[in-house]
N, C-alpha and C positions, 0 to 999 in steps of 0.2 A: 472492746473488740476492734480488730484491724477492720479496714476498710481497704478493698481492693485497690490496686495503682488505676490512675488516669491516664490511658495512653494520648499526649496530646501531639495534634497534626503539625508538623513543621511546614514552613511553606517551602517548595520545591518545581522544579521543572518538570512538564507533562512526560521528558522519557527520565524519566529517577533511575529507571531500573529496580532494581530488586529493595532499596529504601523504600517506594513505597508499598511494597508486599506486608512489611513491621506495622503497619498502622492500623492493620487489620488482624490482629493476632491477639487469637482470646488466650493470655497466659493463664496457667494455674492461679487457683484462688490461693497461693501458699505464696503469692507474692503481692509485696504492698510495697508501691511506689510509684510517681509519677516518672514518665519513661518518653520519650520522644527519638526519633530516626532523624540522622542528620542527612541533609541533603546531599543525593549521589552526583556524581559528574554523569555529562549527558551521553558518552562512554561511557561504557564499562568493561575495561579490557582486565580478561582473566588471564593473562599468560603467565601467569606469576603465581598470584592467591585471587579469590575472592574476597574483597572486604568490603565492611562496614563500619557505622559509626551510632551507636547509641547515646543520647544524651539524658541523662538523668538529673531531674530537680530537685534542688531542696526542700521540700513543700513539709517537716516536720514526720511524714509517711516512714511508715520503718520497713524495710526492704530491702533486698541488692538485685541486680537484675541476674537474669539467668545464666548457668556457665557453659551452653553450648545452642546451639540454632538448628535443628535436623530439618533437611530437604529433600527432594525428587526434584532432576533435571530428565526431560525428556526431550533430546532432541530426535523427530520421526523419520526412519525409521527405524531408527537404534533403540535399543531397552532402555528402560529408564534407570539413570544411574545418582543413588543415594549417597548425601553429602552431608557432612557436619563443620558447620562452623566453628569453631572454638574460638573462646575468648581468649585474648592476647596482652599483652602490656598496655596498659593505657598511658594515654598521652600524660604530659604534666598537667597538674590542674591548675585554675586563673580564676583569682578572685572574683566573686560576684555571676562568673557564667557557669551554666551546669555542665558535674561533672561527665568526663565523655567516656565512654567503654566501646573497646573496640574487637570485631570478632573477626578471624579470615579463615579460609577454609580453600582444599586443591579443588581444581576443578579439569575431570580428568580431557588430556587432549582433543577426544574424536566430540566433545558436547562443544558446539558455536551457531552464529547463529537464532533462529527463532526457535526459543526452548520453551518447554512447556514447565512451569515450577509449578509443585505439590507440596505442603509443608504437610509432613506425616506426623499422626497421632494430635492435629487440630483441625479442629472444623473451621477449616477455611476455604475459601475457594480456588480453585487451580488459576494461574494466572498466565501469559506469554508476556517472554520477558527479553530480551535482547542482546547477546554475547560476541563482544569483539576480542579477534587473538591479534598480537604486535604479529608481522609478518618478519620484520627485522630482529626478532629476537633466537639469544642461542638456546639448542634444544637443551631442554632443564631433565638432569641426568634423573634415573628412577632411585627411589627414596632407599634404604635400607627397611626391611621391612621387618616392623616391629608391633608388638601389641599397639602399640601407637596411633604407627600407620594405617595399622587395619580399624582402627577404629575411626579413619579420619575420612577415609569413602571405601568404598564396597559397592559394584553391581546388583543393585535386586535381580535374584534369582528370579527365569519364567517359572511360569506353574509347571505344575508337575506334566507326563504327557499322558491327553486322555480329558484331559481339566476341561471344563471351559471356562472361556474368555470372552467376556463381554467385549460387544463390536466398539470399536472407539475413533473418533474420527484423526485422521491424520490434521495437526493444528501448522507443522510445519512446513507442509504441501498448501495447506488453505494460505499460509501468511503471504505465498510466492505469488498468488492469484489474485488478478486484483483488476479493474476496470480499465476500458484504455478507449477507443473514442465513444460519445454520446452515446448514454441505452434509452431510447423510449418507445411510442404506442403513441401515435395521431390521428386524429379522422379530419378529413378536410371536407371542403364545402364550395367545390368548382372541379367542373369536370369527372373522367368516368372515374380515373385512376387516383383515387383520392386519402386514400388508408395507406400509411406508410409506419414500418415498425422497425427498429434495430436494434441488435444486441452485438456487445465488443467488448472480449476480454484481453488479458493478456495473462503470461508466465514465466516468471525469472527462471531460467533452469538453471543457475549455482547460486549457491549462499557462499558471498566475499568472505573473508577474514577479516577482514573489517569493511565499516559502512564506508570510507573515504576512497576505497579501491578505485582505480577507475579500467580497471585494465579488461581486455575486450569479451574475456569470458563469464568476470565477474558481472558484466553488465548485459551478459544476451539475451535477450526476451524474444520469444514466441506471441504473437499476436493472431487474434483471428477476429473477426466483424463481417457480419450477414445481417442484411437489410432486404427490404419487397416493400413491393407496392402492390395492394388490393384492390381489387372493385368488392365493395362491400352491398351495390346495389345491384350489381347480377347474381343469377341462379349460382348456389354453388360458390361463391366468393372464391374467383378465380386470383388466382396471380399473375399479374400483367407483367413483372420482370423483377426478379431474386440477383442479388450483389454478393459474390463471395469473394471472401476478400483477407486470405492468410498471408503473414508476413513474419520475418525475422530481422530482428535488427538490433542495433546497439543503441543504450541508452543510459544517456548522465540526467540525473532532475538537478545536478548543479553542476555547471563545468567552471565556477569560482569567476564569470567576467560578469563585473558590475560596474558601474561608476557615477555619482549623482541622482538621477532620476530609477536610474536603470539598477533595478536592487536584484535581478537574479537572470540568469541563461539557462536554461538547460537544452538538450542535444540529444535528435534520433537522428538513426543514419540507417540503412541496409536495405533489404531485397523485399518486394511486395508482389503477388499474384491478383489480379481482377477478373472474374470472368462471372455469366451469367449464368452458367450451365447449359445451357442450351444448344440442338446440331445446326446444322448445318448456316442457312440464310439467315437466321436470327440467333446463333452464335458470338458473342464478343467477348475477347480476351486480350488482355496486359500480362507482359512482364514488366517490372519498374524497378531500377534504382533511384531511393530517394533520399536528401539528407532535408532534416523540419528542427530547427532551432527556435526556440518560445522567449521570446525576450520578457519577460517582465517588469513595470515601470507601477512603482509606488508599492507601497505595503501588501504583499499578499495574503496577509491576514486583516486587510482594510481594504475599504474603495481602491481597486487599483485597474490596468489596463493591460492586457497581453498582446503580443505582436507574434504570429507562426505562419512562416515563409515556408511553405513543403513542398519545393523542389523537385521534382523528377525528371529522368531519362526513358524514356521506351526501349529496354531491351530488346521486346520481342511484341508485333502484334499480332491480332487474331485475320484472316483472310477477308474478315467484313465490317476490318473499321482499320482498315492500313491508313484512314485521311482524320485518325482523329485529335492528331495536333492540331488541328483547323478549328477545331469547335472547342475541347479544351485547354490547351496550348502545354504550358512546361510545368505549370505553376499552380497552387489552392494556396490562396493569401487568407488566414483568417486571424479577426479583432476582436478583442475582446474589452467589456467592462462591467464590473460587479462587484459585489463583497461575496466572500465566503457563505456568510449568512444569510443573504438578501437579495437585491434583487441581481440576475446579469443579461446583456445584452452582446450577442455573438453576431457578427457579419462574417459570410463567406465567401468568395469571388473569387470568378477565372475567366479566365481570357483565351479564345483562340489565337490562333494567328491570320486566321481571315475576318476579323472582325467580329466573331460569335461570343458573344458574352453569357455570363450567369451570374446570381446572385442570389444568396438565402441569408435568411434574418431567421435567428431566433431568439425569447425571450424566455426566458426560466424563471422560477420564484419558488421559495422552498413553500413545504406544505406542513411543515413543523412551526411556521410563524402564525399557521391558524389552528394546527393539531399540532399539540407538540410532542405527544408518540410517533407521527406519521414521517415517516422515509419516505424521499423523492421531492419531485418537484412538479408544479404549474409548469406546463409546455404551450408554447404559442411557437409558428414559427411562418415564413410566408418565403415562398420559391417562385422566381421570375428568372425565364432565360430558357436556354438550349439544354439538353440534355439532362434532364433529373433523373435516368435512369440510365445504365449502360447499353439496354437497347433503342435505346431513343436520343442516343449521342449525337444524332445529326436531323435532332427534330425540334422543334420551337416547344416546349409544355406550354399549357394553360397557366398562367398565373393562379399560385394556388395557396390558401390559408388553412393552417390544419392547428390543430387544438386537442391534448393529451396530457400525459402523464411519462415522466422522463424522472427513471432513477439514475440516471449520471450526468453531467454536463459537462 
């Protein structure tokens, strides 16, 4: 009796792309052979075909591998559109390495971007996968359309109307969403105002055509971060003063200058709002243009150190802090040092121009090196200087140590 194929794992780069989708693929028991996905490039540019590469072994297994790959792309909010690979001419075969079988398939224009793939009629799991289009390339005329064709993609039809439809979450809305300065939860231990919390996300609003873009729409993000400070030990845990703080701006995580030490740059630039909410006397508001360039210095997947100079101009200020270049001046200088995994250590400083300074320290440490189910991190952090809040911008704070739990850093 045959004994089922051995799909074994090739090694390959964390974005393979849709290679490593094959490694998970319970074929039919009517196939016997050992079977392996050869490693994808870290693009995957569809403007052409889809393809792959299967490698097959000679392990004595009687078998051929399969003659076609069926898929679901779902890029959201568009329908999901159904695809088949077909195998193609294989390469020539070379002594001694296994032989290789190659499959490619269209993949229709409007699917780029963060796709949702479904391999139909396998119990497998749906996975998000990554699709780049050439911007330089000429448009590829429509196929003559033949028994062929239609068998090579086809839109799945919606349900009928009247159906229902189970709720499904949008994957390619989630992929655009994503963290953007420090989220945690501290309690400190000096003075009234002692509980401080923040949450800060952001939002790509366009998916490039490819990941290298850099041009200014492919890269606009929507930003927002709200912070307070509590008295946790009065009636009522009031709030002593809330930070809102939306912005828009442009953004490279690599604008390509490195040299030596200096292994990455990246680049924000654009328009930020600050204000507390509050009327009239205790009112404070910013307008800011700002550009914050991240130097990075040593392995950022090792021990390494970051440099972020974030720069601003006062557009506009509020009627009850027109003096507050004085106490914060132009500039938030923050240092960084850490591993990925382990521990990091962040300083923050700014300077008036009347001599008012500030300063916060914070130390993070994952919580996965003692629970290794557990997201987030150890939060330590210690604030000395003028102004820890925007309505206390021209007031000395207490020297203050606080201690939490921080899912971003």
């Amino acid at each position: 009796m045959h004994q089922p194929f051995t799909l074994h794992r090739v090694a390959s780069t964390p974005a393979c792309g849709i290679g490593l989708l094959l490694t998970a693929l319970a074929w039919p028991a009517a196939i016997h052979a050992s079977i392996a996905v050869a490693p994808m490039p870290r693009q995957v540019d569809v403007t052409d075909s889809l393809d792959l590469t299967l490698l097959v072994f000679e392990d004595g297994q009687a078998g051929t591998p399969p003659h076609s790959l069926e898929a679901s792309l779902t890029a959201n909010p568009q329908e999901p559109v159904k695809i088949i690979l077909n195998r193609v001419a294989d390469p020539p075969a070379v002594p001694g390495q296994p032989r290789k079988v190659r499959y490619s398939g269209v993949v229709p224009p409007t699917v780029r971007g963060e796709v949702r793939l479904e391999l139909l009629e396998l119990d497998v799991a749906p996975m998000m996968i990554g699709l780049a289009r050439r911007t330089d390339a000429e448009p590829v005329p429509l196929p003559v359309v033949s028994e062929a064709t239609v068998a090579t993609t086809a839109v799945v039809e919606p349900p009928p109307t009247g159906a229902t439809r189970a709720p499904q979450e949008n994957p390619a809305a989630l992929s655009r969403l994503s963290f953007h300065d420090p989220v945690y939860f501290a309690v400190g231990v000096n003075g009234r105002e002692y509980t401080q919390f923040q949450f800060s996300l952001k939002f790509r609003l366009f998916e490039p055509d490819t990941p290298q873009s850099r041009s200014l729409l492919d890269n606009l993000y929507v930003g927002y971060t709200q912070s307070a400070l509590m008295d946790l030990a009065a009636d009522s845990y009031p709030i002593h003063d809330s930070l809102y703080n939306p912005s828009v701006y442009y953004y490279l995580p690599d604008t390509g200058l490195n040299a030596g030490w200096l292994t990455r740059t990246s680049l924000a630039a654009g328009y930020e709002h600050e204000s507390n909410g509050e009327d009239e006397a205790d009112s404070r508001a910013l307008e800011m243009l700002f550009v914050k360039p991240t130097f990075y210095l040593g392995d950022p997947a090792d021990w390494h150190w970051t440099f972020s100079p974030k720069l601003y101009y006062y557009a506009k200020k509020g009627d009850y802090n027109q003096d507050i270049e004085d106490y914060r001046g132009y500039g938030d200088y923050r240092l960084t040092f850490g591993h990925p995994q382990s521990l990091e250590l962040a300083a923050t400083m700014r300077a008036g121009t009347q001599s008012y300074a500030s300063g916060k320290l914070e130390v993070t440490y994952p919580l996965a090196q003692w629970v290794p189910s557990m997201m987030g991190y150890l939060y330590l952090s210690y604030f000395d200087g003028w102004g820890e809040t925007l309505i206390d911008y021209n007031r000395r704070s207490n020297a203050q140590f606080r201690i939490g739990y921080s899912l971003w850093r």
